[in-house]
C-alpha positions, 0 to 999 in steps of 0.5 A: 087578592094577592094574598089569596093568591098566593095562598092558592099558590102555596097549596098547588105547590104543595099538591104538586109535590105531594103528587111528585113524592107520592110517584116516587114512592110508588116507583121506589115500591115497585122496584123493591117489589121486583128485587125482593121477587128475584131475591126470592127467585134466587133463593129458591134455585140456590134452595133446589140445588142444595137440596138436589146436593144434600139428597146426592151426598145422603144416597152416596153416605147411604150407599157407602154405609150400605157397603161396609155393612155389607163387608163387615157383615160378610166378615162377620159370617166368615169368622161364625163359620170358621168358629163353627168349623173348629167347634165341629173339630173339636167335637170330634176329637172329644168324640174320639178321646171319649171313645178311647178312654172308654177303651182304656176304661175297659182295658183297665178293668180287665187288667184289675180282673187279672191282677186280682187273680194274680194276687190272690195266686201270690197270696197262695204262693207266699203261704206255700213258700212261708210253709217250706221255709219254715220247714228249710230252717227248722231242717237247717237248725237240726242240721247245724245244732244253732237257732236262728239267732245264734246263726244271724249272730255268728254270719254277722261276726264272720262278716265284721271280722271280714271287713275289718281285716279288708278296711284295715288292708285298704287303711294300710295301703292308703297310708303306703300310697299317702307315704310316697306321694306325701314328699313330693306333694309338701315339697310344691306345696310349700314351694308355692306357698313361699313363691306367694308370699315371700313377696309380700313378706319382704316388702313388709319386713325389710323395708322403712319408709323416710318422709320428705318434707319436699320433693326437691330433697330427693335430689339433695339426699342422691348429691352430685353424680350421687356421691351422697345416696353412695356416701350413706349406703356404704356407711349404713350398708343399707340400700336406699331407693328413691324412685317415684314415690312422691315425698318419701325415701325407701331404706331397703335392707335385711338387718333391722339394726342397720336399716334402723340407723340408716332410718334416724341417720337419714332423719337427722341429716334431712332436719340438719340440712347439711348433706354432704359425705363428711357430715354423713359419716358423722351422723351414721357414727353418732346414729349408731352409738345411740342405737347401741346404747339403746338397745344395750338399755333395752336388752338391761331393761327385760333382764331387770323386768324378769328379775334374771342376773348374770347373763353375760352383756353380748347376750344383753346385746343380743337381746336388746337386738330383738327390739327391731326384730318382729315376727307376724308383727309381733315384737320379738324382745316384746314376745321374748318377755312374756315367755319368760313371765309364761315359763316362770308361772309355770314353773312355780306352779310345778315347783321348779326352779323360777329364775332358771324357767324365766332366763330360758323363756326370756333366751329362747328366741335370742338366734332370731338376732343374728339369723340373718347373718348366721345360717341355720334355724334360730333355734340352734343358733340362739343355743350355740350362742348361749352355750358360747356365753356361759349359759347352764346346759338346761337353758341351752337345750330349753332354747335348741328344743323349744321348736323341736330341733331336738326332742325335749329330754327336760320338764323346762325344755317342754315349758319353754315350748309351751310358752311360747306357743301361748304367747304367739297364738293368743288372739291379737298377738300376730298379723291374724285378726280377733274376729277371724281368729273367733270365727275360726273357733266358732266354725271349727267347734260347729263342725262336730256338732252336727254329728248324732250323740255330740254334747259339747266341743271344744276348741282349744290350744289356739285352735290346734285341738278339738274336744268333742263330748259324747252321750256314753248311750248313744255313741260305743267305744267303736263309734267314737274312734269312727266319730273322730276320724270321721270330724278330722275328714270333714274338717280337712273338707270344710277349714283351711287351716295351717298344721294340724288339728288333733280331734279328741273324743271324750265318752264316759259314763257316770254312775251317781248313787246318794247315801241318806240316814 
């Protein structure tokens, strides 16, 4: 019994906690069914009013669109409608230039009538006027008794003697002009041709250069309250400049033998080291015997070379002197030399005596040893020294007249002069450069032949004279002479040159004929 009891109980217990879980899920169901309801509500308001706002923000969208379609539209329109107005003008204006160029149209086939008329008048007129001429010129040749090309002959006769007779009046009165100013204008040009260079040339002539080993040497060589620099000066006779320039002393001086022993005097006492006026003095003697001694040798040494004897030994002295003596860097004993060797060939080509031709070219520029201390051109300087020294008359007017000091009375005297322009004007033998002696050739040889009937040219004598070949058909006896003096104008025009430049025109005519059997 109790047992079933108990089981009744269970299953009302159960029942009544069915019932209770079942009232709560129904309550649970129904609240859900109310929050899904006003979720629902409230989605649907949220829903209307972003509709509500999408339709307001798409009419202002539409609105706006509408306006700049409207402005663009309207902009559009303007721009049409200026177009239209240009396009309207410019139709006018095509209008108007139609209508003038019609005029012109007209008015130019009106002139054409007319110039036909007038040409056709002037077709008569020249027929009537050949006619008359005709009839003057054969009145003319009745009255004067010549044809027409015996008349042209004599008019053209009368007016070429007429402007010969005038160029040869202008020719003379340009020369008498050219004479009066020629002085005065060679004078300043050469007056400022020497203020331009003479610096140069004495910076670069009389000037040697010692190398220090140190800067403190310097003040070794000037010695205390500069008894030393004093010392060496007076013993030398040369200048000594120490200044800035780093490492090097400046020997300053005309003579080139002093300047030279002051040169080795200085070297001697920088390696000795012992710089004092006693060992200076010392030094300078020594210096100066071998210096003698050396150019005693070199002077012996050139009279050996040329094989010339008997020149008395002051002019030996002279001679080796010229070792330190250049001119446009060029050794003068060297030069020297080689117009001794030039005048020998030359000599033996002409059958003359050798041995007198060598000794005058190897003497010819022996003034250039004392110039600096005897007034006068080295010429005649070199001449009276060798007169003094027992030189033949022949050689001492050979060395006076190879500058023309003196005119050449003697074959030897004009050998010299030649020679010793073939030895300073060969290309490479003085400051001039071998390329720029070339390209002078070149330029000077190009001028000529641009002219009409030129063959060849010629540059020769180291460029002092031009030789131009001419076509003998093409170019008169006449033409040549012009042909020169105009190649000599345009040379003057185009070319710096020193001296002048004589142009020689060749014509000739060759006639070849050839005998067979």
């Amino acid at each position: 019994m109790e047992y079933l009891l108990l089981i009744i109980g269970l299953a009302v217990g159960f029942g009544a906690a069915y019932a209770i879980k079942s009232k709560i899920a129904t309550d649970q169901a129904q609240k859900a069914q109310i929050a899904a309801k006003e979720i629902l509500e409230q989605a649907q308001k949220d829903a209307q009013h972003i509709l509500r706002e999408a339709k307001v923000e798409a009419k202002d969208t539409h609105f706006k669109m509408m306006a700049d379609f409207e402005a663009k539209t309207k902009e559009v329109r303007e721009e049409q409608k200026s177009i239209e107005k240009r396009l309207l003008q410019r139709e006018e204006l095509l209008d108007r230039k139609v209508e003038l160029i019609d005029q012109r149209e007209r008015e130019v086939i009106a002139q054409e009538k007319n110039f036909e008329a007038r040409e056709a008048s002037l077709i008569q007129n020249e027929a009537q006027i050949g006619q008359l001429k005709e009839q003057a010129q054969a009145e003319l040749e009745r009255i004067s008794g010549m044809s027409t090309e015996q008349a042209k002959d004599f008019l053209l006769k009368s007016m070429e003697a007429e402007a010969r007779h005038e160029g040869a009046k202008l020719v003379k009165r340009i020369e008498t002009e050219s004479r009066e100013q020629a002085d005065k204008k060679s004078k300043k040009i050469i007056a400022t041709a020497i203020q331009r260079y003479a610096g140069d040339f004495v910076a670069e002539r009389t000037v040697s250069v010692v190398e220090l080993p140190s800067e403190e040497m310097k003040g070794r060589i000037i010695g205390r309250e500069g008894r030393n620099i004093r010392a060496l000066e007076a013993a030398t006779g040369i200048d000594l400049i120490v200044d800035d320039t780093p490492e090097a002393v400046i020997l300053s001086g005309f003579n080139p033998v002093r300047r030279e022993v002051a040169r080795l005097s200085l070297i001697r006492l920088i390696s000795d080291g012992r710089i004092h006026p006693a060992r200076i003095e010392e030094i300078v003697k020594k210096v100066e015997a071998e210096v003698e001694q050396t150019i005693r040798e070199a002077g012996e040494q050139a009279i050996f070379d040329l094989g010339v004897h008997g020149i008395h030994p002051e002019l030996v002295n002279f001679l080796g002197r010229l070792k330190y003596r250049t001119s446009y860097a060029q050794n003068m004993l060297e030069h020297s030399i080689e117009v001794g060797f030039l005048c020998g060939i030359m000599a033996s080509e002409l059958n003359l005596n050798v041995k007198q031709a060598r000794r005058a070219g190897l003497l010819h520029d022996l003034g250039k040893a004392v110039d600096h201390e005897v007034e006068g051109p080295h010429a005649m300087i070199g001449a009276r020294l060798a007169k003094k020294f027992g030189e033949s008359p022949k050689v001492v007017h050979a060395i006076s007249a190879h500058h023309e000091d003196i005119p050449p009375s003697s074959v030897l005297a004009v050998l010299v002069q030649a020679a010793d322009s073939l030895s300073g004007a060969r290309p490479g033998a003085r400051r001039e450069m071998y390329e720029s002696y070339i390209k002078r050739l070149e330029d000077l040889e190009n001028i000529a032949k641009v002219f009409e009937g030129v063959t060849n040219t010629y540059a020769i004598q180291a460029g002092r004279e031009l030789r131009i070949i001419v076509q003998s058909d093409t170019v008169s006896d006449d033409g040549a002479v012009l042909l020169s003096q105009d190649v000599a104008k345009k040379i003057e025009e185009n070319l710096t040159f020193p001296g002048q430049i004589r142009v020689v025109v060749i014509r000739e005519t060759r006639a070849v004929s050839t005998a067979s059997k």
